[in-house]
RODO-2510 file (C-alpha; in nm, 4 decimals, decimal comma):
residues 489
     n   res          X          Y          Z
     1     x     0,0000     0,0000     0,0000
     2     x     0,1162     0,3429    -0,1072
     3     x     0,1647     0,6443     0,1125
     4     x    -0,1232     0,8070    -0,0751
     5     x    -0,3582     0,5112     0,0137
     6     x    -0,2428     0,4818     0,3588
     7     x    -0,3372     0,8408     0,4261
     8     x    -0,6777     0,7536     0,2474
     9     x    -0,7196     0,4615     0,4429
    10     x    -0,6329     0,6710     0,7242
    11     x    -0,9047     0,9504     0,6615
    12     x    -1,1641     0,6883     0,6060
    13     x    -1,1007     0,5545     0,9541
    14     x    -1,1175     0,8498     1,0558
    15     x    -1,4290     0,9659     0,9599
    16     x    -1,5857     0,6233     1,0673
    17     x    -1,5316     0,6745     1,3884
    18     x    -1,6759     1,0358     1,4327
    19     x    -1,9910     0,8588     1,2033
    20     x    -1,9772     0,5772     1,5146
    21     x    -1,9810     0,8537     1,7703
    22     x    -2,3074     1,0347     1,6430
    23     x    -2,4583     0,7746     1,5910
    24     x    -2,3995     0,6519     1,9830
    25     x    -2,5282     0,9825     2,0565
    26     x    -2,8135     0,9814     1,8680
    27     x    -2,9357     0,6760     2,0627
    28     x    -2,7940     0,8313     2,3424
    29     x    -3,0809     1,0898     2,3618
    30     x    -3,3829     0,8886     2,3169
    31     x    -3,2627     0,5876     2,5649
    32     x    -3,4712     0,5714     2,8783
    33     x    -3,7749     0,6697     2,6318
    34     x    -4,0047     0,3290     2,5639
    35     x    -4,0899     0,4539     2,2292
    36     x    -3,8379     0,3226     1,9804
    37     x    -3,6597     0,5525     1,7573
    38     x    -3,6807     0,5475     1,3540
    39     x    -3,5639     0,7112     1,0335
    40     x    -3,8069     0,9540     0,9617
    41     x    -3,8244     0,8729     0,5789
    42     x    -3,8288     0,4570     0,6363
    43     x    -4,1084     0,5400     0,8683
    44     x    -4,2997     0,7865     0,6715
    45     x    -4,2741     0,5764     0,3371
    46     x    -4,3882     0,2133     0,5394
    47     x    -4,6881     0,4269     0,6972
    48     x    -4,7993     0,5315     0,3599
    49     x    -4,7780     0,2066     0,2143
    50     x    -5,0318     0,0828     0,4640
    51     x    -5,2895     0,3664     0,2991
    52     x    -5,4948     0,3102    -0,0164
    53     x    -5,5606     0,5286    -0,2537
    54     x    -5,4953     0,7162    -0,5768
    55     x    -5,1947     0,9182    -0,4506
    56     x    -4,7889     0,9301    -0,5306
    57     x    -4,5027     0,9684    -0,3501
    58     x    -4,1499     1,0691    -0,5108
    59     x    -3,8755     0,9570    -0,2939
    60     x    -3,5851     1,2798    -0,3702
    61     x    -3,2323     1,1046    -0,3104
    62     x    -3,0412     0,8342    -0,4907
    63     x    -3,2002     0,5212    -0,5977
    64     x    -3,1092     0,3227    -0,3095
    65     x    -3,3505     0,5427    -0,0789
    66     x    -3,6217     0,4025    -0,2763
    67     x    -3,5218     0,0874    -0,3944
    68     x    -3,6591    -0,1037    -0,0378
    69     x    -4,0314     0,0377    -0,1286
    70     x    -4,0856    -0,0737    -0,5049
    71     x    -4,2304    -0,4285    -0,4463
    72     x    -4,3073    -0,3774    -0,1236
    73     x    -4,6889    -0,3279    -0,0199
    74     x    -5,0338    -0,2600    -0,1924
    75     x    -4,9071     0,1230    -0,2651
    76     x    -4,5737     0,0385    -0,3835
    77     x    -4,6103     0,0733    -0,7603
    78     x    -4,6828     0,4382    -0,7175
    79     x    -4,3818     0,5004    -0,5332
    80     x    -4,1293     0,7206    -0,7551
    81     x    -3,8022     0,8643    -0,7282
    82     x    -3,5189     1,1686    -0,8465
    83     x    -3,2430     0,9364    -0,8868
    84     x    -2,9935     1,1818    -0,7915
    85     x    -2,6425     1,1391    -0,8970
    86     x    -2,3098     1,2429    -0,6855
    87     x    -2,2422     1,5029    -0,9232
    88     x    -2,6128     1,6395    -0,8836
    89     x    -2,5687     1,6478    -0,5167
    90     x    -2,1994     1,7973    -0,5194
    91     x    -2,2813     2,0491    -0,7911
    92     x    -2,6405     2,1084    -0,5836
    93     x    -2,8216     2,0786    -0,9082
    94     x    -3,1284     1,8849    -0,7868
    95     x    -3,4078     2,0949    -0,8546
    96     x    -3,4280     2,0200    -1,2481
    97     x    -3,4673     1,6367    -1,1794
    98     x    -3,7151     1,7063    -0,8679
    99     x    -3,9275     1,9197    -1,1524
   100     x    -3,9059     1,7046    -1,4119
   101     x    -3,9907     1,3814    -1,1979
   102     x    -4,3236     1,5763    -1,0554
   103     x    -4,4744     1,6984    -1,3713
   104     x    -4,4276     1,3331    -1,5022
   105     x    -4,6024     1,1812    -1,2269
   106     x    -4,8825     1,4481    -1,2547
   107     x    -4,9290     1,4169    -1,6029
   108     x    -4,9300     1,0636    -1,6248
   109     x    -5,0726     0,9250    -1,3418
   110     x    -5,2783     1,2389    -1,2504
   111     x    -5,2960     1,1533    -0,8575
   112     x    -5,4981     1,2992    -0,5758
   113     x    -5,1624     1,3697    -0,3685
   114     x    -4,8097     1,3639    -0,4516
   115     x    -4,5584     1,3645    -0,1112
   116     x    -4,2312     1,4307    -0,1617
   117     x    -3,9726     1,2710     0,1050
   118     x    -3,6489     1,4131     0,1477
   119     x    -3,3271     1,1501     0,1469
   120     x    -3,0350     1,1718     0,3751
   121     x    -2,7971     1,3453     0,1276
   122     x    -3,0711     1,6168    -0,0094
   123     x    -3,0546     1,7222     0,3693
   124     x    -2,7033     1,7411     0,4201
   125     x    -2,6422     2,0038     0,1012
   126     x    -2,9647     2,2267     0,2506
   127     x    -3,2097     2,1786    -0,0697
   128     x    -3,4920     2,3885    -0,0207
   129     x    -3,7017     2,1310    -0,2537
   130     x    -3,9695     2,2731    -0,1208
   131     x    -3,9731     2,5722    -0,3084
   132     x    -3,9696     2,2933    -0,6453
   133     x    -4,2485     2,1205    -0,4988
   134     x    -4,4400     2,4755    -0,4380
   135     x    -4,3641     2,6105    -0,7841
   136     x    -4,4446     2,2654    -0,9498
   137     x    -4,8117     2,2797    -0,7235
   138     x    -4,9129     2,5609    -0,9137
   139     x    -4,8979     2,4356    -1,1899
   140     x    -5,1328     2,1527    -1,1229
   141     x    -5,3698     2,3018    -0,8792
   142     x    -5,6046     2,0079    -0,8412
   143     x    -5,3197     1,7951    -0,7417
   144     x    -5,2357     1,8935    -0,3708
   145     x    -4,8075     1,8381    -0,3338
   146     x    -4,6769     1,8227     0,0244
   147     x    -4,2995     1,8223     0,0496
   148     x    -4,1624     1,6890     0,3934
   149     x    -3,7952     1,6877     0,5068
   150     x    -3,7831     1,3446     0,6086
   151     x    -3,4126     1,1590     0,6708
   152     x    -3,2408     0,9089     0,8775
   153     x    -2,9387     1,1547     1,0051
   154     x    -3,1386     1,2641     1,3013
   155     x    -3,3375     0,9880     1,4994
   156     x    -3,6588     1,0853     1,5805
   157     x    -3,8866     0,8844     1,7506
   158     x    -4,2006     0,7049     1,5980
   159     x    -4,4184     0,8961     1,7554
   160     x    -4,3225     1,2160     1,6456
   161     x    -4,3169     1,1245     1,2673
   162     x    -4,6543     0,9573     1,2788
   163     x    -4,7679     1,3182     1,4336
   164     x    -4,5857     1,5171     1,1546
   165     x    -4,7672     1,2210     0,9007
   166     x    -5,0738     1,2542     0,9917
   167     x    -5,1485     1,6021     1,0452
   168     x    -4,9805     1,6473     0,6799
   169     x    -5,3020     1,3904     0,5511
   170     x    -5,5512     1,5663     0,7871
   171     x    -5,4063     1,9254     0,6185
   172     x    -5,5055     1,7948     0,2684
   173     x    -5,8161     1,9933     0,1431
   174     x    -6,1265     1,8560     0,2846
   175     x    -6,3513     1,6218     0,1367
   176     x    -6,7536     1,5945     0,2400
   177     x    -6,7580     1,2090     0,3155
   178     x    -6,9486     0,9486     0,0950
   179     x    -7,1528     0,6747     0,2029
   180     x    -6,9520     0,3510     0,0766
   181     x    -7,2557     0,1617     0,0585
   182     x    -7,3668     0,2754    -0,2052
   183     x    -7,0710     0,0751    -0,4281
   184     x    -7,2022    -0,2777    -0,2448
   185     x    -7,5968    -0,1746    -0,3501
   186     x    -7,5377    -0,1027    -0,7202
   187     x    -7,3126    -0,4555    -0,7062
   188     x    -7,6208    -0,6085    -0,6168
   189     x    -7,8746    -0,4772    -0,8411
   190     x    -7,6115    -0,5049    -1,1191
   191     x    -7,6494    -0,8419    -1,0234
   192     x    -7,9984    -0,8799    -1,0498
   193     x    -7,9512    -0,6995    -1,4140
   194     x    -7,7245    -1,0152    -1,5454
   195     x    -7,9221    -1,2549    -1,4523
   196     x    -8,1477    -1,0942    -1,7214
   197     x    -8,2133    -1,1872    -2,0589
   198     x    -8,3751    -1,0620    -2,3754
   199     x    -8,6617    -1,2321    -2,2892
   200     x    -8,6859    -1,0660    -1,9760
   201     x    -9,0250    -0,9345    -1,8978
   202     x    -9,0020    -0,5264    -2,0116
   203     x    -9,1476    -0,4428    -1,6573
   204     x    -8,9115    -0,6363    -1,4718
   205     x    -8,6021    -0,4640    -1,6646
   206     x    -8,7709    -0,1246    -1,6255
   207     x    -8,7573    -0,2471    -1,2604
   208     x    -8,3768    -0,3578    -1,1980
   209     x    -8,2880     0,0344    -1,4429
   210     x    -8,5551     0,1968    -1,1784
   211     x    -8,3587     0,0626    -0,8892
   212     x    -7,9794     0,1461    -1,0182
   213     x    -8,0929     0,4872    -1,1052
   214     x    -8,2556     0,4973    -0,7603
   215     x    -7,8769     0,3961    -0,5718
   216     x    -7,7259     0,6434    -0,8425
   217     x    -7,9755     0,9337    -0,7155
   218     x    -7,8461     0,8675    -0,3943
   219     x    -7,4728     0,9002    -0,4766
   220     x    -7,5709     1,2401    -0,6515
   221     x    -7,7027     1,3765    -0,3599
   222     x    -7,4362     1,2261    -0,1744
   223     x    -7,6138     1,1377     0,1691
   224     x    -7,3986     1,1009     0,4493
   225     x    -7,4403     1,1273     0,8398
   226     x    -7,4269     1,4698     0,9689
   227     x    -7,1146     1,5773     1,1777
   228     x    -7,3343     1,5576     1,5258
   229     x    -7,3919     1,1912     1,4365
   230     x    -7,0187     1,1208     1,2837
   231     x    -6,7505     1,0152     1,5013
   232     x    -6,3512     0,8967     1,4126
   233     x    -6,1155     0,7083     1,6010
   234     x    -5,7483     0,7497     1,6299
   235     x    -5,5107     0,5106     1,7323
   236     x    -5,7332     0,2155     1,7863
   237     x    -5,6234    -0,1317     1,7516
   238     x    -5,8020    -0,2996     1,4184
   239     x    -6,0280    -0,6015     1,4271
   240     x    -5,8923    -0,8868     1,2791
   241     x    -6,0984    -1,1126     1,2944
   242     x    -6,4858    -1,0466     1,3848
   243     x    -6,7781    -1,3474     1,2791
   244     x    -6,9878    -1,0754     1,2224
   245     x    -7,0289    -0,8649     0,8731
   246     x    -6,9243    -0,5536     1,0610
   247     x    -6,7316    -0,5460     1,3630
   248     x    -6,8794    -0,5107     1,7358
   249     x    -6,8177    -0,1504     1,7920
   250     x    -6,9308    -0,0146     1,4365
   251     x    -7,2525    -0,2095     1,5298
   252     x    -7,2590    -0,0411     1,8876
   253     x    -7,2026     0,2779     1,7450
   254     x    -7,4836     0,2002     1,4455
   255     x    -7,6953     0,1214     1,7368
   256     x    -7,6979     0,4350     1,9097
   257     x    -7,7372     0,5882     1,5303
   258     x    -7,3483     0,7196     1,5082
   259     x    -7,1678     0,6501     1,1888
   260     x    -6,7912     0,5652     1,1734
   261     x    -6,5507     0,7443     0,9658
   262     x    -6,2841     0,5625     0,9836
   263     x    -6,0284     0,4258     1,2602
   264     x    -5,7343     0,6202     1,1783
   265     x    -5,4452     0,5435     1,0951
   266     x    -5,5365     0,1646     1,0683
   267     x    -5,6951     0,0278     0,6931
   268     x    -5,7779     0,3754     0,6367
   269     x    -5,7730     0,5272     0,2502
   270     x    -5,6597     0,8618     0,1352
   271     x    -6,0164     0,9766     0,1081
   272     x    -6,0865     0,8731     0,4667
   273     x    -5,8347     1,1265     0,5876
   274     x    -5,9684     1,4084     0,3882
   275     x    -6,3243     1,3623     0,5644
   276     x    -6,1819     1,3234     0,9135
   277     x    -6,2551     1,6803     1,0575
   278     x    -6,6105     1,6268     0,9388
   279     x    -6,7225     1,4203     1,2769
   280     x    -6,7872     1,6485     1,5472
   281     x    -6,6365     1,3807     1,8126
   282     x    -6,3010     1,2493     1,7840
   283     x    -6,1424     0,9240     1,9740
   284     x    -5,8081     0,8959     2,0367
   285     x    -5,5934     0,6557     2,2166
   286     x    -5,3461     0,8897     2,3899
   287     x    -5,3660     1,1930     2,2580
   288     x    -5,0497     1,2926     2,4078
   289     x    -4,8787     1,0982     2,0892
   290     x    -5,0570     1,3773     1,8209
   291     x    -4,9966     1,7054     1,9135
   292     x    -4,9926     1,8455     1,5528
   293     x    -5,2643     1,5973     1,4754
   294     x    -5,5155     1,7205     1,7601
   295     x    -5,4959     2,0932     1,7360
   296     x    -5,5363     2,0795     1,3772
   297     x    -5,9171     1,8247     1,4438
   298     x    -6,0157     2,0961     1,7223
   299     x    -5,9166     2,3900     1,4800
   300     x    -6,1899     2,2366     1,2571
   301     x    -6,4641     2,2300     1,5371
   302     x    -6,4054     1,8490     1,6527
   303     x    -6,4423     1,7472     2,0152
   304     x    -6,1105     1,5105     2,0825
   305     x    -6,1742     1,2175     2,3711
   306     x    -5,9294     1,0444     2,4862
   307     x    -5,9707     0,6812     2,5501
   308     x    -5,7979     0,3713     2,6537
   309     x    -5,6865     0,0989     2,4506
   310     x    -6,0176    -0,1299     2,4186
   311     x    -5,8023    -0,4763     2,4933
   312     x    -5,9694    -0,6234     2,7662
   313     x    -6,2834    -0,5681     2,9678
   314     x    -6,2340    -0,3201     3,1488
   315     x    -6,0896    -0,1028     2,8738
   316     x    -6,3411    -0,2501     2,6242
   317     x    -6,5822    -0,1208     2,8887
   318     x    -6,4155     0,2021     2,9716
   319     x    -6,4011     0,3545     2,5950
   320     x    -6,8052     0,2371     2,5711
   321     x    -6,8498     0,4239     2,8234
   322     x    -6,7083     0,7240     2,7127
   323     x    -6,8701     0,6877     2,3385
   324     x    -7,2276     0,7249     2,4904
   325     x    -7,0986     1,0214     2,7821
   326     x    -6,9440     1,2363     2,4810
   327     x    -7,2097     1,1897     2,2180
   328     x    -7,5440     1,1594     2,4443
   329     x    -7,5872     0,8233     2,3651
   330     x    -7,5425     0,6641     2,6654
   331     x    -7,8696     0,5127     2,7134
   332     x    -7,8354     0,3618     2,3604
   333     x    -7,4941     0,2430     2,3896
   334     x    -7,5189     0,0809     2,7055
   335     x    -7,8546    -0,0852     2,5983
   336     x    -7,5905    -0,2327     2,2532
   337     x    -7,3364    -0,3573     2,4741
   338     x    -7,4681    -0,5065     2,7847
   339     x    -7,5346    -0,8533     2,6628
   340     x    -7,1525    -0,8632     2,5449
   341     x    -7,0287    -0,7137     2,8325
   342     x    -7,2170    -1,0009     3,0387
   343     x    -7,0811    -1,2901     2,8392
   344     x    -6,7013    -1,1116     2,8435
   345     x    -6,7323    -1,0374     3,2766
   346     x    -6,8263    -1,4319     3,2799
   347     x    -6,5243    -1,5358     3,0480
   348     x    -6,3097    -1,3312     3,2671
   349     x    -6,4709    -1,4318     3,6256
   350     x    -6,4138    -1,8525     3,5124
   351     x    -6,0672    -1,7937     3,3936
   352     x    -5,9589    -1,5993     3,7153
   353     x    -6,0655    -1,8770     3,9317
   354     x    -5,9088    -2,1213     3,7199
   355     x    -5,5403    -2,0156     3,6907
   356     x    -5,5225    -1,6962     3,9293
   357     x    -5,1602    -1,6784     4,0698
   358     x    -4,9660    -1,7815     3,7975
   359     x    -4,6549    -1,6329     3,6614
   360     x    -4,6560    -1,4164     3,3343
   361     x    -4,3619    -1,2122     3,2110
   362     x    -4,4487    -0,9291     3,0142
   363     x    -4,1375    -0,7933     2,7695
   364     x    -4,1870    -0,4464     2,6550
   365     x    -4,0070    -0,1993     2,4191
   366     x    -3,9070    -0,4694     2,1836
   367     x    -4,1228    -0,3463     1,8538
   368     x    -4,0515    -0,1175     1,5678
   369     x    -4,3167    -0,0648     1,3409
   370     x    -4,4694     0,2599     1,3382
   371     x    -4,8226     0,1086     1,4755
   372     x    -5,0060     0,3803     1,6802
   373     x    -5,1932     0,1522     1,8683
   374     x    -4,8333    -0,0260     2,0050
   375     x    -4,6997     0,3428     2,0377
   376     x    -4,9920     0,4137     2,2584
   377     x    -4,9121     0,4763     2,6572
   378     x    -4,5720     0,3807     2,6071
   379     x    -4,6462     0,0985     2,4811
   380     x    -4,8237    -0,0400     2,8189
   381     x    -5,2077     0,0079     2,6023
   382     x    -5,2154    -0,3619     2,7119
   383     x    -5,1192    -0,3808     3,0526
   384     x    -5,4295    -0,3532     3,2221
   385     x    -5,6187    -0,6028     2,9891
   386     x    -5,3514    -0,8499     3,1134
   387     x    -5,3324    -0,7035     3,5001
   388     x    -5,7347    -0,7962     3,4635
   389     x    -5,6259    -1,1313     3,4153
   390     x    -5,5335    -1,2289     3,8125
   391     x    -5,1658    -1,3285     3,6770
   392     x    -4,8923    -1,2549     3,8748
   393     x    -4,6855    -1,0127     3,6366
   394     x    -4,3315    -0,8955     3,5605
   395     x    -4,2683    -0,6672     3,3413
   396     x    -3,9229    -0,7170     3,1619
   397     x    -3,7460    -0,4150     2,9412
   398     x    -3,5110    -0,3929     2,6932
   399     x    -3,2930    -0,0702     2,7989
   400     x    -2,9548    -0,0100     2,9875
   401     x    -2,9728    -0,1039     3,3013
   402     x    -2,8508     0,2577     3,3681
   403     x    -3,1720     0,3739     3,2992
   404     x    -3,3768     0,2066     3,5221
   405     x    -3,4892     0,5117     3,7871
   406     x    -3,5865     0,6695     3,4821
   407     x    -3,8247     0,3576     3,3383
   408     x    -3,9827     0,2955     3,7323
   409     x    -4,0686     0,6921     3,7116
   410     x    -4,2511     0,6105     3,4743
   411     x    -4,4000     0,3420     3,5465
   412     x    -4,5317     0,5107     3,8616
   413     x    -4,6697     0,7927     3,7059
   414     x    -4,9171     0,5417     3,4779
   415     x    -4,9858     0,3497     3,8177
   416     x    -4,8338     0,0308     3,7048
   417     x    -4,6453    -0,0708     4,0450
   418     x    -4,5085    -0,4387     3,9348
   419     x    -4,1575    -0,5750     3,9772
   420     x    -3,9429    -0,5276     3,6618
   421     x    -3,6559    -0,6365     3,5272
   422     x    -3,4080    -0,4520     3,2709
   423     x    -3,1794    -0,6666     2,9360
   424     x    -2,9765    -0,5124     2,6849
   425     x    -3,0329    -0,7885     2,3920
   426     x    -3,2895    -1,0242     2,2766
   427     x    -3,0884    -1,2895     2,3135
   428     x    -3,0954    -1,3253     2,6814
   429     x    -3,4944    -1,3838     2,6782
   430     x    -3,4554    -1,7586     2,7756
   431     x    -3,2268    -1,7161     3,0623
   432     x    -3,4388    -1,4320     3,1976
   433     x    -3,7712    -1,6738     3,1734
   434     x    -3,5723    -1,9852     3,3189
   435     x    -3,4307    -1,7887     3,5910
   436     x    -3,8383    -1,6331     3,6646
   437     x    -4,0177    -1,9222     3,6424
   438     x    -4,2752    -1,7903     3,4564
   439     x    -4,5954    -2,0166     3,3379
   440     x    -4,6971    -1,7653     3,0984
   441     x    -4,5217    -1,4785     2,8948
   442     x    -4,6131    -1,2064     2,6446
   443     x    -4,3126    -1,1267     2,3975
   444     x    -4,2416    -0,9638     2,0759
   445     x    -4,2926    -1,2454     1,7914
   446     x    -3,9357    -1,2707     1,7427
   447     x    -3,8258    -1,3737     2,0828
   448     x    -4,0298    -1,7291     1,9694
   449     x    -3,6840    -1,9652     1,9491
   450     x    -3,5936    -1,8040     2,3387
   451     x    -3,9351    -1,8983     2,4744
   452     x    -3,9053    -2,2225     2,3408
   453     x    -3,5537    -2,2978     2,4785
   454     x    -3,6835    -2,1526     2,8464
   455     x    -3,9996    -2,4193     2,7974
   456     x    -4,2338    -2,0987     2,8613
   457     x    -4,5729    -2,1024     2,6304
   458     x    -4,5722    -1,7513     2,5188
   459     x    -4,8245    -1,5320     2,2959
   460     x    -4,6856    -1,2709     2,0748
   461     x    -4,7607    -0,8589     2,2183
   462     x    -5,0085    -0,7302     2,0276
   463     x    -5,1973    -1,0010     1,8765
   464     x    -5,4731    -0,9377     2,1541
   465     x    -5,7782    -0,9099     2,0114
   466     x    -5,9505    -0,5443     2,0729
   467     x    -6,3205    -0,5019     2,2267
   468     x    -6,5406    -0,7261     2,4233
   469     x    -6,5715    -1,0389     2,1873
   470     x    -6,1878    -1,0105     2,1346
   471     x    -6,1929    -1,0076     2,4784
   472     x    -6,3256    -1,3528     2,5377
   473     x    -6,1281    -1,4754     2,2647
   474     x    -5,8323    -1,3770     2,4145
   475     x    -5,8998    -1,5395     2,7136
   476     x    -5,9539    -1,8874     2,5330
   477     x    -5,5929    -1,8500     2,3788
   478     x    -5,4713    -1,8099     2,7294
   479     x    -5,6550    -2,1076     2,8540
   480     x    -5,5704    -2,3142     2,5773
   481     x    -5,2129    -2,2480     2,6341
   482     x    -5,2471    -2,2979     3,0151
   483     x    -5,4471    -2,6161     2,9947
   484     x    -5,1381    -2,7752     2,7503
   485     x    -4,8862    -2,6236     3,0347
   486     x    -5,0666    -2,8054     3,3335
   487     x    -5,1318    -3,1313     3,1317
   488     x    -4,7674    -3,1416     3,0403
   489     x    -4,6867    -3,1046     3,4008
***
């Protein structure tokens, strides 16, 4: 090696350890914090993948930025991106390829929202793309272009850029909200129509045309529930899995004559988020997490409620309650949800005196993935539904063990007095659950192989079902995995 590349080689050392020193420091300021931290454009991007619609979003940076999202998710083929080269970026000349990528998209694809995401590099020379993004707007002023300075040099925490997220798709303009049914009854009277023939009675095709322009009359004048009987929820868990055509609280809410929005962020579409200041109550599960998100819904008039998560009874019980107080439909609501509340109080009652006392070790902060529901109360939205449970619980948290004044502080001020115990790595799960002799324990999915080694049946955290049905199903996955323990004992 020359003296030329040893100074190189030198440099580059160099300049990999001051990169390894901000990096430590950027964890540095978000440890003893239970939400974990994230690249704001990784985050941003994988949240907007998980919303349909007819929108865009143009990835400015170097192909690599982007190259993670293009077969990735139901909105990934309308994921674009600038391409920048290093001598675009040295030279600063990234506003001609920003321009010229935008009008393409809005020509071609003719979206209802373009966001532009900033890359690590376009942040580091200072581009003021917004000003492209601006400029380009105005040019196609049915297309609504939002340009956000997302990058991965500063951690930020998940929280923060599901805030800055969602208050960008609340700030689109405003949309009065449609009734979706009306897609499902012109289905069915299109189906009616086929089964037609041309020798079809000419009163009974006058009747099927009579009843699609009937639906069609309906979409024209665009019915929907006023804002006194609208209502959205934030942050709320999503059903998975409900026998029923629509889950238990849309049909508690339908019951007390209050139509659903949406449950943002969760399945939501682009279109959802442009009618959510039209309800004049809002739900949200910790409103502390949405700021930005909040003021902006009570700028517009809405009433924001917090709630608790609605895993468990209690909680299931707790956010019903609060529905009918806000909305005056507490008669109503109660009247909806008392025979499920009797069944779930029985579920609960049986499996208390069946395996009250045993051991359950409950592993928190192990989860990255931008849910707001997991995000919620620091990540302890489930405690209580498993606290209900008559278990005796430890809580065990990945953290330095430095920090562990600052986690009990916390833990105090949310009420949760339990023992707790603090690991650095994953990989120490099964010694932690041998040496605790847990029966029981709720982990992330991935700590699977270390439950098995440690013999402890586990369920992965948040896979509990939400509201009172969920409720009692989540009990019978708790005593299904109990009854195997004690037969295997």
């Amino acid at each position: 090696m020359g003296a030329s590349e040893d100074v190189r080689a030198a440099a580059y050392a160099a300049c990999r350890v001051k990169d390894e020193a901000f990096w430590v420091e950027q964890e540095r300021n978000i440890q003893g914090a239970l939400g974990q931290p994230c690249c704001t454009l990784s985050g941003i991007a994988a949240s907007l993948m998980k919303t349909t619609g007819h929108f865009a979003v143009v990835v400015h940076g170097e192909d690599e930025c982007a190259s993670c999202f293009r077969h990735v998710g139901p909105a990934a083929v309308q994921f674009f991106c600038t391409g920048l080269t290093e001598h675009e970026f040295v030279t600063g000349r990234t506003s001609e390829p920003l321009r010229r990528c935008l009008r393409l998209v809005a020509e071609e694809l003719a979206p209802d929202a373009i966001f532009v995401l900033g890359a690590c590099p376009v942040e580091v020379i200072g581009d003021q793309f917004e000003d492209v993004v601006n400029a380009v707007g105005k040019e196609f002023p049915d297309i609504p272009m939002r340009a956000l300075h997302t990058n991965g040099l500063k951690v930020g925490s998940q929280t923060a850029m599901l805030d800055w997220m969602f208050e960008t798709l609340a700030g689109l303009p405003g949309e009065t909200p449609r009734d979706p049914s009306w897609l499902r009854k012109l289905t069915d009277v299109a189906g009616e129509m086929y089964k037609l023939d041309l020798r079809s009675e000419r009163e009974v095709v006058t009747e099927v045309v009579g009843q699609i322009e009937a639906v069609l009359a309906d979409v024209a004048e665009n019915r929907v529930a006023p804002p006194e009987d609208s209502v959205i929820l934030l942050g709320l868990p999503r059903v998975r899995y409900d026998g029923d055509a629509s889950p238990e609280h849309v049909r508690v809410l339908q019951a007390a004559g209050l139509r659903l929005l949406g449950n943002y962020p969760q399945a939501t579409s682009l279109d959802q988020w442009r009618w959510i200041t039209w309800a004049r109550n809002g739900f949200v599960a910790d409103r502390s997490l949405y700021p930005k998100l909040v003021r902006r819904l009570e700028a517009a008039g809405q009433a924001v409620h917090e709630v608790p998560l609605p895993i468990g009874v209690r909680q299931s019980l707790d956010v019903y309650r609060i529905f009918g107080e806000a909305t005056g439909r507490a008669e109503a609501i109660a009247e909806a949800v008392a025979p499920l509340a009797e069944a779930a109080e029985r579920a609960l009652a049986e499996f208390r005196a069946r395996y009250g006392g045993l051991r359950m070790a409950y592993a928190i902060r192990m989860n990255n993935n931008y849910d707001a529901d997991e995000l919620a109360y620091q990540g302890l939205g489930d405690f209580f539904a498993l606290d209900e449970l008559g278990l005796e619980m430890t809580l065990l948290v990945q953290g330095p063990p430095d920090k562990r004044d600052r986690f009990e502080k916390m833990f105090e001020r949310r009420g949760i007095k339990l023992p707790f115990e603090m690991f650095l790595e994953p990989w120490v799960m099964a010694d932690l659950l041998s040496a605790g002799g847990y029966d029981v324990a709720y982990l992330a999915d991935h700590c699977r192989n270390e439950a098995n080694k440690a013999g402890v049946p586990m369920i992965p955290t948040r896979t509990l079902e939400p509201w009172l049905g969920g409720a009692v199903r989540n009990l019978q996955r708790f005593d299904h995995l109990l009854r195997e323990l004690r037969g295997a004992r």
